[in-house]
C-alpha positions in Angstrom: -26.3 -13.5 -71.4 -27.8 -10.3 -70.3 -27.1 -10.8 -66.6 -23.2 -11.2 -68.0 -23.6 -7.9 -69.8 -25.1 -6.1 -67.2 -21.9 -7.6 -64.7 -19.6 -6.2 -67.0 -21.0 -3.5 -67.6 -21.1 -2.9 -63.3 -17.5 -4.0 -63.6 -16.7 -1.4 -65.9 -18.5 1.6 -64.4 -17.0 0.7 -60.5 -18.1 -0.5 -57.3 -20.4 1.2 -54.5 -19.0 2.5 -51.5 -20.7 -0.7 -49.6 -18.6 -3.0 -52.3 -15.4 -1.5 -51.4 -15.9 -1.4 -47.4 -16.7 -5.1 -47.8 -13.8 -6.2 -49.9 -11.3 -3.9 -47.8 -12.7 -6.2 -44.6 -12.0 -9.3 -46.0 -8.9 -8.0 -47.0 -7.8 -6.9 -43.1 -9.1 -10.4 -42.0 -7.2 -12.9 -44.3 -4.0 -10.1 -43.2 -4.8 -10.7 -39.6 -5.3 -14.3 -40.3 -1.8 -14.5 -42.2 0.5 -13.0 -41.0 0.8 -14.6 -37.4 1.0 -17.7 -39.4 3.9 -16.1 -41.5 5.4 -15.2 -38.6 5.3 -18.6 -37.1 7.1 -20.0 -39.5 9.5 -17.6 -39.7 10.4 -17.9 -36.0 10.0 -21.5 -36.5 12.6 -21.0 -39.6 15.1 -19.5 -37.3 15.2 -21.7 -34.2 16.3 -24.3 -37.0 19.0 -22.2 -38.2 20.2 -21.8 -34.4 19.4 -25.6 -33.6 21.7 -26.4 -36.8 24.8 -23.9 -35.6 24.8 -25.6 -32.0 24.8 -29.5 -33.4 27.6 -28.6 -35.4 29.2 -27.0 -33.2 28.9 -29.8 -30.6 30.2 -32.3 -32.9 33.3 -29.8 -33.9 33.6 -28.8 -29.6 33.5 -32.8 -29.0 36.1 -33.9 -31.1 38.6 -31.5 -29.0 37.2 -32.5 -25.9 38.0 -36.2 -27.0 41.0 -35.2 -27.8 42.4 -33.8 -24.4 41.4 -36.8 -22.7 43.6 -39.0 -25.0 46.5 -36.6 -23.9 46.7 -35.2 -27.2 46.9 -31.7 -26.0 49.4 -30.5 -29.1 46.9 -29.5 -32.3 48.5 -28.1 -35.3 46.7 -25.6 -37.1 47.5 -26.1 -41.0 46.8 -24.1 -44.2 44.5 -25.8 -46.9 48.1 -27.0 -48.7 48.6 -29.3 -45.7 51.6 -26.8 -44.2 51.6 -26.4 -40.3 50.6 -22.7 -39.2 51.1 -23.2 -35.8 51.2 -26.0 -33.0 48.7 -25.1 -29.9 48.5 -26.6 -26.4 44.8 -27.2 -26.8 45.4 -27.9 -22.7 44.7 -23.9 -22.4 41.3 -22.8 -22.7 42.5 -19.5 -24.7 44.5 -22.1 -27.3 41.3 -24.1 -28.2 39.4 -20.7 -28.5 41.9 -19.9 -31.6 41.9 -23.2 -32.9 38.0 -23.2 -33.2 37.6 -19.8 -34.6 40.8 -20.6 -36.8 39.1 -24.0 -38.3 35.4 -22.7 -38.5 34.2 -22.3 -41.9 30.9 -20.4 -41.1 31.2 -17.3 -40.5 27.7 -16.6 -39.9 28.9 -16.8 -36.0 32.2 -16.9 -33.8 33.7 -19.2 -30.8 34.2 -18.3 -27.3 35.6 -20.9 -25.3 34.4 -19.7 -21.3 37.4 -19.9 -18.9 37.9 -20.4 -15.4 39.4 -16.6 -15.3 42.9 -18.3 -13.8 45.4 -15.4 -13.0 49.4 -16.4 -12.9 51.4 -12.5 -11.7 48.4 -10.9 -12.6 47.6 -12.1 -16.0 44.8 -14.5 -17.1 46.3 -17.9 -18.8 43.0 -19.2 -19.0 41.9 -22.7 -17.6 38.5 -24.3 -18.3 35.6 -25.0 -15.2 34.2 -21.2 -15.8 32.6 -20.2 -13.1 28.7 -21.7 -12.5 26.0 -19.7 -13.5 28.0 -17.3 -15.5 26.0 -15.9 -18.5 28.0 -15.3 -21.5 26.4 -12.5 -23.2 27.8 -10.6 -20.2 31.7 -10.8 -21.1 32.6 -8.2 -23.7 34.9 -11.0 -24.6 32.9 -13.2 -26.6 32.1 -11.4 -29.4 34.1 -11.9 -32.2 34.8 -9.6 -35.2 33.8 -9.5 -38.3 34.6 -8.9 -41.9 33.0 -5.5 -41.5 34.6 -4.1 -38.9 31.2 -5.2 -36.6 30.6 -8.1 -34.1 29.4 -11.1 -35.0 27.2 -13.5 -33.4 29.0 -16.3 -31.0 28.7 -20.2 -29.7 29.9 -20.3 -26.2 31.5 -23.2 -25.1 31.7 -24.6 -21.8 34.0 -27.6 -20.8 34.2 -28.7 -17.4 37.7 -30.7 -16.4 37.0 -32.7 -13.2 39.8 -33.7 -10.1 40.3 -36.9 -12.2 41.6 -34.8 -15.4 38.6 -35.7 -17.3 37.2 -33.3 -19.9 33.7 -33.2 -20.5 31.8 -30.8 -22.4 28.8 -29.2 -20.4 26.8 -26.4 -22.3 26.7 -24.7 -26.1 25.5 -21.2 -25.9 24.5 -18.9 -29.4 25.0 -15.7 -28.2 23.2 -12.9 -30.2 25.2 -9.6 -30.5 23.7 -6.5 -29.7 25.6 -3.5 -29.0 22.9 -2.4 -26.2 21.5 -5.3 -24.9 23.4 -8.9 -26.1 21.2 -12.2 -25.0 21.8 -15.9 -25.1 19.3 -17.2 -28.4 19.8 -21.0 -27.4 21.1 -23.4 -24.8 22.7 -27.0 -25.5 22.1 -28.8 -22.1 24.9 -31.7 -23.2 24.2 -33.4 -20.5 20.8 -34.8 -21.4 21.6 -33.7 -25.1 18.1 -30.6 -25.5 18.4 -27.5 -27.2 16.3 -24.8 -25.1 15.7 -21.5 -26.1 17.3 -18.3 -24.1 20.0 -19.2 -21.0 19.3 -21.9 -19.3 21.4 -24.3 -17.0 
């Protein structure tokens, strides 16, 4: 009982100097100890999040891809009341760019469907097979506005059309936006089906 008393009685009247140095120390080394962890998860929490946008996006990019090589290159765009919008000629690289933007209900990113940069008089009608190696983050074109009158973050997609007609779809990109200095978050290798972070081929 009087040890109690006299702790309380300590308690009440403060700590030394010695006691405060000591507590602030293990203070800084749980922090130290913490917050790497913390921000492990976090990053770990956010390559999910990417991970999540590109397997969607694949199986949403796929069912298109499937599409043109049953010949069905006319896709009508309808409102949620089942009326028609439009009819695109998914055939054209820019047409399946607004269709994917047009049916994507996250808006947490945009679509950006990479073209071969086909000119007819002049003017690019689009075409897939973009060029090899090109990094999308490069082409103003990608990004995508948003609600706020900003840029938001985009998927590239790359479909390859071989000599046979084929369609096959090669590579997912989520592109961050950055006014200064844009950069490629994640690669979707389809090929052997592995998400890998940054650009990659």
């Amino acid at each position: 009982m009087k040890k109690a008393r006299m702790f309380f009685k300590k308690f009440i009247k403060g700590f030394t100097l010695v006691e405060i140095i000591v507590v602030l120390a293990l203070m800084v080394i749980g922090a130290s100890i913490a917050l790497p962890n913390l921000s492990k998860t976090m990053s770990r929490a956010e390559k999910k999040k990417y991970e999540t946008y590109l397997i969607n996006a694949k199986t949403m990019a796929k069912g298109y891809v499937d599409l043109l090589n049953l010949g069905e290159y006319k896709y009508p765009v309808t409102k949620s009341d089942g009326v028609t919008v439009k009819t695109y000629d998914i055939s054209n690289s820019a047409n399946l760019n607004v269709v994917l933007n047009y049916m994507n209900t996250d808006n947490s990113y945009g679509y950006y469907v990479m073209d071969s940069y086909k000119t007819v008089d002049g003017k690019n009608v689009g075409g897939y097979n973009p060029p090899s190696g090109e990094d999308p983050s490069s082409n103003a074109s990608v990004y995508k506005d948003d609600a706020y009158g900003g840029k938001k973050n985009t998927i590239a997609v790359s479909i390859k059309k071989n000599s046979n007609g084929i369609y096959s779809l090669q590579y997912l990109f989520y592109v961050h936006y950055s006014s200064s200095s844009p950069y490629v978050v994640m690669t979707y290798k389809i090929s052997n089906d592995t998400i890998v972070s940054g650009y990659k081929r």
